[in-house]
C-alpha positions in Angstrom: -65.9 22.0 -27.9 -64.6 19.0 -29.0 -61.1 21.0 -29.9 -61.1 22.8 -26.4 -61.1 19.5 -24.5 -58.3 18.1 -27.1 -55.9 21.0 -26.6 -56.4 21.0 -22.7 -56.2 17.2 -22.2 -53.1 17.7 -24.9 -51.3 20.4 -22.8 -51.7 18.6 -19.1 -50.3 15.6 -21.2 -47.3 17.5 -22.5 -46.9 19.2 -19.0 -46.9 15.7 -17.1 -44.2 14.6 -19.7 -42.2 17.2 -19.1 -42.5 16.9 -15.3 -41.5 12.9 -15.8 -38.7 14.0 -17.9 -37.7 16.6 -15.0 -38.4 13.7 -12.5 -35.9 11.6 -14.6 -33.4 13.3 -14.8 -33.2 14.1 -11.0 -33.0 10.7 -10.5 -30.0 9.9 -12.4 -28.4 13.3 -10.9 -28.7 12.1 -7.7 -27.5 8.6 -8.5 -24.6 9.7 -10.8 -23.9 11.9 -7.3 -24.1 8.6 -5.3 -22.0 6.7 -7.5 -19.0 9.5 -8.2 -19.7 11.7 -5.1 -17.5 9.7 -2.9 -14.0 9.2 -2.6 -12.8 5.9 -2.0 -10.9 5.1 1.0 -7.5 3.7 -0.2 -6.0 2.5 3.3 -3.2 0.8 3.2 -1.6 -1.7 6.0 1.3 -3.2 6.9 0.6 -7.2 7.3 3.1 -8.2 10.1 3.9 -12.2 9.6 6.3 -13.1 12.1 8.7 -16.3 11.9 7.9 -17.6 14.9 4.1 -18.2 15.9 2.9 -16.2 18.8 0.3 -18.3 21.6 -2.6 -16.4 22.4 -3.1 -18.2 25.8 -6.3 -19.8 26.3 -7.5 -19.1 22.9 -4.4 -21.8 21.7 -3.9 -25.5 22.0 -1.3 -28.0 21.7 -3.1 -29.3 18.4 -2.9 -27.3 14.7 -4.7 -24.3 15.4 -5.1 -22.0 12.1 -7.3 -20.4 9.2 -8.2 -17.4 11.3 -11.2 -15.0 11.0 -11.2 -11.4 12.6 -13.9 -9.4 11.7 -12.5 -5.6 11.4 -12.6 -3.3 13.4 -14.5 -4.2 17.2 -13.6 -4.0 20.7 -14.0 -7.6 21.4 -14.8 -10.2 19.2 -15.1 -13.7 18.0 -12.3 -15.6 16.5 -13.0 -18.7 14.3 -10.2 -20.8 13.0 -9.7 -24.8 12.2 -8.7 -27.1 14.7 -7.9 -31.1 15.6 -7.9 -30.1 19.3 -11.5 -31.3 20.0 -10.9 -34.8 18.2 -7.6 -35.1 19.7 -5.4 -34.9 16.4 -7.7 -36.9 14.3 -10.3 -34.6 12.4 -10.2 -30.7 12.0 -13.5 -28.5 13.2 -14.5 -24.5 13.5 -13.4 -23.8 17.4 -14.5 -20.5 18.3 -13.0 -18.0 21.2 -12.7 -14.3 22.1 -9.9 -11.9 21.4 -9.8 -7.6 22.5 -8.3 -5.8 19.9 -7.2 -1.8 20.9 -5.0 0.2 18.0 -3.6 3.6 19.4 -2.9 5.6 16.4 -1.0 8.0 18.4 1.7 5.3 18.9 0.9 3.0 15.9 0.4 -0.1 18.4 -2.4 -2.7 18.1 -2.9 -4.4 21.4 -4.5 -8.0 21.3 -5.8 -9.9 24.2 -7.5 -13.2 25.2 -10.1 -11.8 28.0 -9.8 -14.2 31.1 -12.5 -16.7 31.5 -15.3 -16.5 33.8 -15.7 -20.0 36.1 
């Protein structure tokens, strides 16, 4: 009797090792798929940097306005750069403004614009 409930206990272990050894290997199947399945996307742009320094309106002062931060790609966003504007030339700060940003592929042009503000 003894034997009988040795070989059973026995075979469910060796079955629920081989099921773990199946569930295993699954896993790193679908994670070797998640890691290799995908092309990256090698994009590549052109950076445009003009000579002369293009005012964006509203969004610019007459104080050093620069270290820029566009998230990509929106609609409209935010725009945070350094500026002395709001001490009057004396100590830089994060300003913040708006900007629209509309890229038609069909022409290769990126329009920007500084939405008008509401009073």
């Amino acid at each position: 009797m003894m034997t009988q409930e040795r070989q059973k206990y026995d075979r469910e272990f060796k079955q629920k090792a081989v099921e773990l050894s199946i569930m295993k290997q699954i896993i790193v199947l679908i994670l070797l798929i998640m890691l290799f399945g995908c092309e990256p996307d090698n994009i590549e742009y052109d950076i445009i940097i003009t000579d002369v320094a293009t005012n964006l309106g509203e969004l610019n002062s007459e104080f050093d306005d620069y270290n820029s931060d566009l998230p990509y790609p929106h609609q409209r966003m935010d725009i945070y750069f350094s500026s002395n504007r709001n001490s009057l030339g004396s100590d830089f700060d994060i300003v913040a403004g708006k900007m629209d940003f509309s890229y038609h592929s069909e022409d290769d042009i990126l329009n920007v614009s500084i939405p008008m503000a509401v009073n």
